[in-house]
C-alpha positions in Angstrom: -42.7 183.7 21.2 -39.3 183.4 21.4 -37.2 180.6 19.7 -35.6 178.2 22.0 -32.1 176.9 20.9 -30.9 173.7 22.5 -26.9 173.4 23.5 -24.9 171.0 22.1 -24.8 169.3 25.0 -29.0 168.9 25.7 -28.7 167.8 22.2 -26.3 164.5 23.6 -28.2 164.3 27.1 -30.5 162.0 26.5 -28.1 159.5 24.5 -25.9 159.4 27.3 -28.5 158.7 29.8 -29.7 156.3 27.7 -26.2 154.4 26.9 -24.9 155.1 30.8 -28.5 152.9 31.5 -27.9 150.3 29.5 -23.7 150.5 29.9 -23.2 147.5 32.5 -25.9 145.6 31.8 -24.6 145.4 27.5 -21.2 144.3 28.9 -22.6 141.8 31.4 -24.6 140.0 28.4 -21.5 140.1 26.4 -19.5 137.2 28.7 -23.2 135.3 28.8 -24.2 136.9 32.1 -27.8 135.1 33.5 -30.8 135.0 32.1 -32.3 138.4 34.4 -29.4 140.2 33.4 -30.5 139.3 29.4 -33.7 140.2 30.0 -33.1 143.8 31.8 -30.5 144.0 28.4 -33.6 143.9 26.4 -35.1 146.3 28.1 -32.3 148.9 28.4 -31.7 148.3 23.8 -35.4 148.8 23.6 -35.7 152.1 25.5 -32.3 153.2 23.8 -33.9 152.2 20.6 -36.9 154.4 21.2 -34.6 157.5 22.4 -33.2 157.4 18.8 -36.3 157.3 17.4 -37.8 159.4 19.1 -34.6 162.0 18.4 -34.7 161.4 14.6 -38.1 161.8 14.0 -39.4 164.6 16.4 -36.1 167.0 17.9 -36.9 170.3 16.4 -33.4 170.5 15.1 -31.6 168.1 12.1 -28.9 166.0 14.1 -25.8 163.3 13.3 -27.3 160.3 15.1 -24.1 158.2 14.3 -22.4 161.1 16.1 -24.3 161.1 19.3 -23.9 157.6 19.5 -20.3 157.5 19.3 -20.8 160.4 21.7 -22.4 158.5 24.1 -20.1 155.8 23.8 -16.8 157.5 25.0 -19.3 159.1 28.0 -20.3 155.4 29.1 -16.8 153.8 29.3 -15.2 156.9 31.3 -17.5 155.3 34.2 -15.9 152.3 33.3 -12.4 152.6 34.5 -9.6 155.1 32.7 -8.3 151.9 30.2 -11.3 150.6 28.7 -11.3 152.9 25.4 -13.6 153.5 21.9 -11.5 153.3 18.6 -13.9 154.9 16.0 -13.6 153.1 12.4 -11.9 156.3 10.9 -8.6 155.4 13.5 -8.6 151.9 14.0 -6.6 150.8 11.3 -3.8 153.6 12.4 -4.2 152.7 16.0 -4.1 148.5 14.8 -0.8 149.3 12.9 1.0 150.9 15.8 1.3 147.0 17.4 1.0 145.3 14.4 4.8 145.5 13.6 3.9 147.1 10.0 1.6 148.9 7.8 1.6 149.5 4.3 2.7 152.6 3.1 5.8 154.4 1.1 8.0 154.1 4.4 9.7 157.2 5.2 10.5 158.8 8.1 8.4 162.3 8.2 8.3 165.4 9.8 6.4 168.7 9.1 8.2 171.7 9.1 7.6 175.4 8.2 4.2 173.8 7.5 5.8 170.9 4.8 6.4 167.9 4.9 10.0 167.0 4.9 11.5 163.3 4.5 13.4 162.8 7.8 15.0 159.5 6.2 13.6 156.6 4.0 12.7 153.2 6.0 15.2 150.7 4.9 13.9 148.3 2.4 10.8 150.6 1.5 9.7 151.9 -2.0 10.5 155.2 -1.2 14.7 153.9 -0.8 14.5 151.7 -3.6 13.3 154.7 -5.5 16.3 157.0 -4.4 13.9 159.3 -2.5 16.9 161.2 0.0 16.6 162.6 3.8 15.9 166.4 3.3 13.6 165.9 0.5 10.2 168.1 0.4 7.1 166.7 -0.3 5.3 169.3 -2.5 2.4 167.7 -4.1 0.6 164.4 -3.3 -1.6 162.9 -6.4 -1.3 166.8 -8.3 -2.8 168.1 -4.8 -0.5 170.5 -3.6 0.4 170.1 0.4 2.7 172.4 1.5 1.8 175.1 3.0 -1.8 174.0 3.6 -1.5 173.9 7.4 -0.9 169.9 6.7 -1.4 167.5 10.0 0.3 164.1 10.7 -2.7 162.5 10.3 -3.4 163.8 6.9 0.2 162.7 6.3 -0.8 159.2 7.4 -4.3 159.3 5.0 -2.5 160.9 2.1 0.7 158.5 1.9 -0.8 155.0 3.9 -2.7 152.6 1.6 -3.2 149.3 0.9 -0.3 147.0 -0.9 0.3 147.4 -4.2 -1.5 150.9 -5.1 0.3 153.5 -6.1 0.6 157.2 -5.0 2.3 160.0 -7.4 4.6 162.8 -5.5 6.9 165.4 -6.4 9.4 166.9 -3.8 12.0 169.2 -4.4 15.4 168.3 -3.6 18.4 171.1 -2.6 20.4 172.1 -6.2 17.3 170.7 -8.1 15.5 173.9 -10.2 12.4 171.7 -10.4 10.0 169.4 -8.6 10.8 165.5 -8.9 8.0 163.1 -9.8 8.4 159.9 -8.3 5.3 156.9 -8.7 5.5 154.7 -5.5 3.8 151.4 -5.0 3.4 151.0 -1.7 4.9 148.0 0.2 4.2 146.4 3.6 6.8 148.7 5.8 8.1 146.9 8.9 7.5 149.2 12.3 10.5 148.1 14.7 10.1 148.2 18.2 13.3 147.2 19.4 15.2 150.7 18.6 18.9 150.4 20.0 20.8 147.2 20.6 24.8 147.5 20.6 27.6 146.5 23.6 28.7 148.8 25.8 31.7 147.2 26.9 33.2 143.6 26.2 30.4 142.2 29.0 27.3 145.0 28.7 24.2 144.3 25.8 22.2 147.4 25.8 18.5 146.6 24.2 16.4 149.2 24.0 12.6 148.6 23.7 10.2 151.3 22.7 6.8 149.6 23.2 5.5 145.7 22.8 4.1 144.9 19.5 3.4 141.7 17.4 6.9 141.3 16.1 8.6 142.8 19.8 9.6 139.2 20.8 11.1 137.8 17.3 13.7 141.1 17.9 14.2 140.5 21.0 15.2 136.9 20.0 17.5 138.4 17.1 18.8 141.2 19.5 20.2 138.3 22.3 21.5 136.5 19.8 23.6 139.4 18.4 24.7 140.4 21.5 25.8 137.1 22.5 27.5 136.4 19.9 29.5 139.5 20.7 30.2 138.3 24.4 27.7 139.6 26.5 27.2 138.2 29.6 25.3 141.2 31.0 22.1 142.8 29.9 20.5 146.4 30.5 16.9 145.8 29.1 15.9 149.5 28.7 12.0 149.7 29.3 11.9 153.7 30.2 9.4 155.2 28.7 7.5 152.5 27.4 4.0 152.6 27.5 3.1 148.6 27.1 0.9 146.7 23.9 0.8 143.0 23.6 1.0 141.2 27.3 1.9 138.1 25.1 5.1 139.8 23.9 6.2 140.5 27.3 5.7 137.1 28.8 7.3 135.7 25.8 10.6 137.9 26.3 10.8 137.4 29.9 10.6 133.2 29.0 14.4 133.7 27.8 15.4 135.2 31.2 13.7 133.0 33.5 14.2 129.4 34.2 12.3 126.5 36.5 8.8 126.9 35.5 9.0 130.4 37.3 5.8 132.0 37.8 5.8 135.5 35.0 2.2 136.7 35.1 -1.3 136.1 36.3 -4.6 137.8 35.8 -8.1 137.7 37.3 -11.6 138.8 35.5 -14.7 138.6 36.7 -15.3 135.2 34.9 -13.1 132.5 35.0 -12.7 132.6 31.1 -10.5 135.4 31.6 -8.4 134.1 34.7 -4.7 132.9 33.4 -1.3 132.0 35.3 1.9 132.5 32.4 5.1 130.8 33.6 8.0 130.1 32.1 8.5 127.3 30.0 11.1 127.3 27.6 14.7 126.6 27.6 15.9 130.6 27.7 18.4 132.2 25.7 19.7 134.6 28.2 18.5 132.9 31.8 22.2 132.8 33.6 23.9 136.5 32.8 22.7 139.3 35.1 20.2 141.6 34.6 19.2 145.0 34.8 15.7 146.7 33.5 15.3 150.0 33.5 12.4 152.0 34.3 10.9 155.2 34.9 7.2 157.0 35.2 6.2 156.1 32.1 6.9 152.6 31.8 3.9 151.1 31.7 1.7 147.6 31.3 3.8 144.9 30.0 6.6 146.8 30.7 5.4 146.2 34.5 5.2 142.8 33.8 8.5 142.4 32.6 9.4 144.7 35.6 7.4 142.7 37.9 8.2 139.5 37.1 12.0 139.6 36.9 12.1 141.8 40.4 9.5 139.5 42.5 11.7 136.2 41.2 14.8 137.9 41.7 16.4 137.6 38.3 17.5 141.2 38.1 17.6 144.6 39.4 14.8 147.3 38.4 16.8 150.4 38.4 14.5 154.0 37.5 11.9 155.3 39.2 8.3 154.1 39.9 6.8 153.3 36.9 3.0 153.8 35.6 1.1 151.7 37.4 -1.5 150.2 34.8 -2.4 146.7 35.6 -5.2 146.0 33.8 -5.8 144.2 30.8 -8.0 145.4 28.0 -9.3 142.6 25.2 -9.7 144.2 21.5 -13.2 143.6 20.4 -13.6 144.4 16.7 -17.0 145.8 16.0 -18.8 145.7 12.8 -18.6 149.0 11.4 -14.9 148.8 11.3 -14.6 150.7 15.1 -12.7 149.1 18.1 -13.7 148.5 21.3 -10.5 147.9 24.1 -12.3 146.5 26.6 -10.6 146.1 30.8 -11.8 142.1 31.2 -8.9 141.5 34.2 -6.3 143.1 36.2 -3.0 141.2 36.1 -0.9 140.4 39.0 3.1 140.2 39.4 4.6 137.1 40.8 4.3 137.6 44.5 0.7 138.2 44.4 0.7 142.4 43.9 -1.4 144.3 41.5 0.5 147.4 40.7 -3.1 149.2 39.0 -3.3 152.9 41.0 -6.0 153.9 42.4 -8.9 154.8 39.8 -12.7 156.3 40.4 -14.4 159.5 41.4 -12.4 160.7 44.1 -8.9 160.1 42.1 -7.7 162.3 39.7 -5.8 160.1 37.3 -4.8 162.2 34.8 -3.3 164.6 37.5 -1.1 161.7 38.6 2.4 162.4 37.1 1.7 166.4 38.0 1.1 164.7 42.2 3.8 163.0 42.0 5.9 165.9 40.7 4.3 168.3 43.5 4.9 165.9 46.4 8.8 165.4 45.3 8.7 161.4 44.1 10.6 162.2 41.3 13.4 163.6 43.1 13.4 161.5 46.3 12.7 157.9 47.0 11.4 158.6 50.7 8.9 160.7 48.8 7.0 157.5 47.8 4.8 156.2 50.9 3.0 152.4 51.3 0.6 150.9 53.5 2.1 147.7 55.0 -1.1 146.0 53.8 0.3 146.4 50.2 3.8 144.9 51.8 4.9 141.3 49.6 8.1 139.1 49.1 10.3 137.9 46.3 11.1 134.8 46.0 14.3 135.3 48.6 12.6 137.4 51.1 13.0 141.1 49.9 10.0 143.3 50.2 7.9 144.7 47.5 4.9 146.5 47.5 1.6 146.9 44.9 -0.9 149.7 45.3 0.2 152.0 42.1 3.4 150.8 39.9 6.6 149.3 40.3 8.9 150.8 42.6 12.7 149.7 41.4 15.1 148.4 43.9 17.9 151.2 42.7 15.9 155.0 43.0 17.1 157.6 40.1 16.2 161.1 40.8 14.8 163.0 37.9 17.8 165.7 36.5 16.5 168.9 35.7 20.0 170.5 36.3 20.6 170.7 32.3 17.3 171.1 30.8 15.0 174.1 30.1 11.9 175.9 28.9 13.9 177.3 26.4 15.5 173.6 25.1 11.9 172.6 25.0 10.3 174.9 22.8 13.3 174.7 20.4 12.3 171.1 20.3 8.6 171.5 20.2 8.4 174.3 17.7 10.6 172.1 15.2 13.1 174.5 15.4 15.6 172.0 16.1 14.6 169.5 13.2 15.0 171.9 10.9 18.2 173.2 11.8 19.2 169.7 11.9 17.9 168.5 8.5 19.5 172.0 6.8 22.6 171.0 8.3 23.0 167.4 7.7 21.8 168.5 4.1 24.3 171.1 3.8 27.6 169.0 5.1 27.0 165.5 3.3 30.1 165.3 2.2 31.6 165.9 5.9 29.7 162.8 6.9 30.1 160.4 4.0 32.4 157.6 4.8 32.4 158.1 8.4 31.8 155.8 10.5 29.2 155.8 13.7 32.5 155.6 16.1 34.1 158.4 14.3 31.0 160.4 14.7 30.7 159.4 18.3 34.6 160.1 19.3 35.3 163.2 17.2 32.0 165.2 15.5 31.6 168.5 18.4 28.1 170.5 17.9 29.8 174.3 17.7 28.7 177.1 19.5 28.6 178.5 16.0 26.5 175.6 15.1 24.1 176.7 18.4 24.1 180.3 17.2 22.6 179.1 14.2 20.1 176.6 15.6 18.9 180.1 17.9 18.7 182.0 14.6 16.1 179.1 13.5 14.3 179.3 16.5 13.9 183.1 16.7 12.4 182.6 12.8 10.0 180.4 14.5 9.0 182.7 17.3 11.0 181.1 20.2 12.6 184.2 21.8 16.2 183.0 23.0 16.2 183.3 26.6 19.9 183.9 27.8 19.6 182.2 31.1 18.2 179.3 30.1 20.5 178.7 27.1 23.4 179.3 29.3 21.9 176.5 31.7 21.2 174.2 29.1 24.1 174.7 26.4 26.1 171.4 27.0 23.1 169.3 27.3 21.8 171.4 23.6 24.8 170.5 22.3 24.4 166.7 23.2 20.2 166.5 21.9 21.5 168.0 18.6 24.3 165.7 18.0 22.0 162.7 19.2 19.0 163.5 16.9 21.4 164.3 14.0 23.2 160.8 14.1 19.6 159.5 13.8 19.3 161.7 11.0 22.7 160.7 9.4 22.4 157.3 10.8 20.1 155.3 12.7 18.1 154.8 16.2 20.9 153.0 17.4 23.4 155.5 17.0 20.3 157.8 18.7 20.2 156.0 21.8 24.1 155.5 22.1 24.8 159.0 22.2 21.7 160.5 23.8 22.4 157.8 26.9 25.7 159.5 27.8 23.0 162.0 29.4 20.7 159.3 30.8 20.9 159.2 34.5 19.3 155.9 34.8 21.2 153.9 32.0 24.5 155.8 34.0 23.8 154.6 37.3 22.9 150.8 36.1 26.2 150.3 34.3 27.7 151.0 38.1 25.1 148.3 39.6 25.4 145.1 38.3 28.1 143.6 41.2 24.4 143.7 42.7 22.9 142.5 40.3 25.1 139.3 39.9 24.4 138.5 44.0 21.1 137.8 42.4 21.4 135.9 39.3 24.2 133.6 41.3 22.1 133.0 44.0 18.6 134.3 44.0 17.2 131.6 46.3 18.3 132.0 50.1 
């Protein structure tokens, strides 16, 4: 007779069918669903509960139970809706620290290059600055474990250098002109995650505020950013949401309180039990409710950036200035479990204002992964017109303009998408690290150019060479990126401006980042030229 070996995947079958069975029923007794819908729960646990018996005491092959249980588990919530997501034990406490505002590490700024780990800069405040650890530095050992190259990952970055406050983690790096390694002992610290990366004036009237994503501590800098920028005269904001993909709802609402006045209406959200239905209005005196305003978004601005998005559009506060964002308006509730994993669970969708849920369209006839790739094909990126609604998805602002739902926020200033500057060739100079590493080299290799200069002298006078881009192709070709001629040619102005935005990062911080990298930034171009509009609205946005 011939031996029968069973696929992976026959191995998992019956899990899944026995988690998708007992899927909506588990969540329904979770929010104290009816008595019948208990007792079909206890029906569904007991014939899961006999499937894993059955599978650990009889299947013909050895199996990792925990494994096609956790398995099963990402299976069942894809028939769920695309948001509601499994956080296994081993990555909740990264995926936790990401909103939490701070985690406790060594705090540097890392990146892996010719397969080591180099110090992009130290956090300010951390151990590792206190300790004198310098940009540039290699990381060669971690606890007498040699790391470079091993083919080291970011994540085993975060495992070997993350721990908990107060241990201590031995390293050696080498350092340019040293002959031999460095020891350093760190105790680690709590290190502050910032999520407010850029906040400077543009002119005497423009505040700039940049905000990469909505975590615990995203409203206190917010707070601390208006404040600055008041202080300095602004009487005009650009709130810069591009690119951000959402976090806390709480932090949004609280950060649109300081723009909106009269009890105005910010958020509201519907689930299927009442528990979960919510109306947030504003109801605070605001720091920043008379200046106009402009938020800027684009395709993947996302969640609570919608809200913010939303709620200032549909009340007319501002101008949304970008192109459509996201279009994720549901909200998922973090349910700790008790092996340590994380269950983000959808429990509402959340509405702007005028009534409109910007959620796209989800299910088994919608791609929603392919979305951003459909919207490329069908030309929204590069034309407004390109973007169709159904007049049953029409609404109104507060003064009468028209809005829509059905999938995002569509801005009330379009910005096509550039592609004039960049390449395929830019991108895997960028991608292969080819471009960090020439940057960190030179930075290294010219400190004494850039000591005692100031950001503004940087800005006004330091010119990337074409020497300096011959160089950076030398790099690349080290790193297998083959220079492509046209491209480069295409793309050489723009080059020069990434490399002279990511080395001020380098040299000194985000804000200096986003200052000069927004000289090529369409959007936050076009908005500067827009607020005349703008100030129709915060002067009279009532008719």
């Amino acid at each position: 007779m011939s031996e029968i070996k069973n696929s992976k995947q026959q191995i998992r079958l019956p899990i899944i069918l026995a988690l998708g069975i007992s899927a909506g029923i588990w969540i329904g007794a979770t929010f104290a669903e009816p008595k019948s819908d208990r007792n079909d729960l206890r029906a569904a646990i007991y014939k899961l509960q006999e499937i894993i018996t059955y599978i650990n005491r009889d299947y013909v092959d050895s199996v990792n139970t925990n494994e096609l249980v956790e398995y099963g588990i990402q299976r069942m919530l894809e028939k769920l809706d695309p948001h509601s997501s499994y956080i296994p034990a081993r990555d909740a406490t990264l995926a936790k620290s990401q909103l939490d505002g701070e985690f406790d590490g060594i705090g540097v700024e890392f990146g892996i290059v010719r397969d080591t780990i180099y110090v992009v800069a130290p956090l300010t405040g951390g151990p590792s600055e206190k300790l004198g650890i310098q940009s540039g530095d290699q990381i060669i050992t971690v606890d007498g474990k040699t790391v470079a190259g091993t083919g080291i990952t970011n994540r085993d970055v975060f495992d070997l250098l993350r721990g908990p406050r107060g241990s201590t983690v031995n390293i050696e790096v080498k350092r340019k002109n040293q002959a031999s390694l460095m020891p350093f002992e760190i105790k680690r610290d709590k290190i502050p995650q910032y999520s407010i990366n850029a906040s400077y004036m543009v002119d005497n009237e423009i505040g700039y505020i940049k905000v990469t994503r909505f975590a615990a501590t995203t409203y206190e800098e917010f707070k601390k950013s208006l404040s600055e920028l008041k202080e300095q005269g602004m009487t005009k904001l650009i709130l810069d949401l591009q690119s951000n993909p959402g976090g806390y709802m709480t932090a949004a609402i609280n950060m649109v309180d300081e723009l909106l006045g009269d009890n105005a209406l910010i958020v509201s959200q519907k689930g299927k039990t009442s528990r979960f239905n919510n109306k947030a209005y504003a109801v605070r005196p605001g720091m920043f409710e008379d200046g106009s305003v402009i938020v800027l978004i684009n395709e993947g601005s996302a969640s609570a950036s919608e809200i913010v998005a939303g709620a200032i559009q549909d009340n007319d506060r501002g101008l949304v200035v970008g192109r459509r964002s996201f279009g994720k308006g549901l909200v998922q509730l973090p349910l700790d479990l008790s092996d340590g994993a994380e269950l983000r669970l959808t429990i509402a969708r959340y509405y702007t204002p005028s009534g409109r849920s910007i959620q796209k369209p989800y299910g088994e006839n919608e791609d929603y992964s392919a979305d951003w790739s459909n919207r490329l094909m069908h030309g929204e990126f590069f034309s407004a017109d390109s973007v169709k609604f159904s007049d049953s998805l029409k609404y109104e602002t507060v003064s009468g303009r028209t809005v829509y739902g059905g999938g995002g926020i569509m801005p009330d200033f379009f910005v096509p998408l550039d592609t004039t500057m960049a390449s395929s060739y830019v991108n895997r100079l960028f991608n292969s690290d080819s471009a960090r590493e020439f940057i960190l080299d030179y930075a290294d290799n010219n400190k004494k150019k850039f000591e005692g200069m100031s950001f503004q002298d940087y800005y006004n006078k330091f010119t990337v060479t074409d020497e300096m881009l011959q160089n950076l192709i030398k790099v690349g070709e080290r790193n297998k990126v083959k220079f492509d001629e046209k491209d480069f040619k295409k793309s050489k102005e723009y080059l020069r401006i990434l490399i002279k935005a990511h080395m001020s990062r380098n040299i000194y911080d985000d804000n200096a980042f986003y200052r000069v990298i927004n000289d090529i930034n369409e959007i936050y171009l076009q908005a500067i030229n827009l607020f005349d509009e703008a100030e129709k609205l915060a002067l009279n946005p009532k008719k």
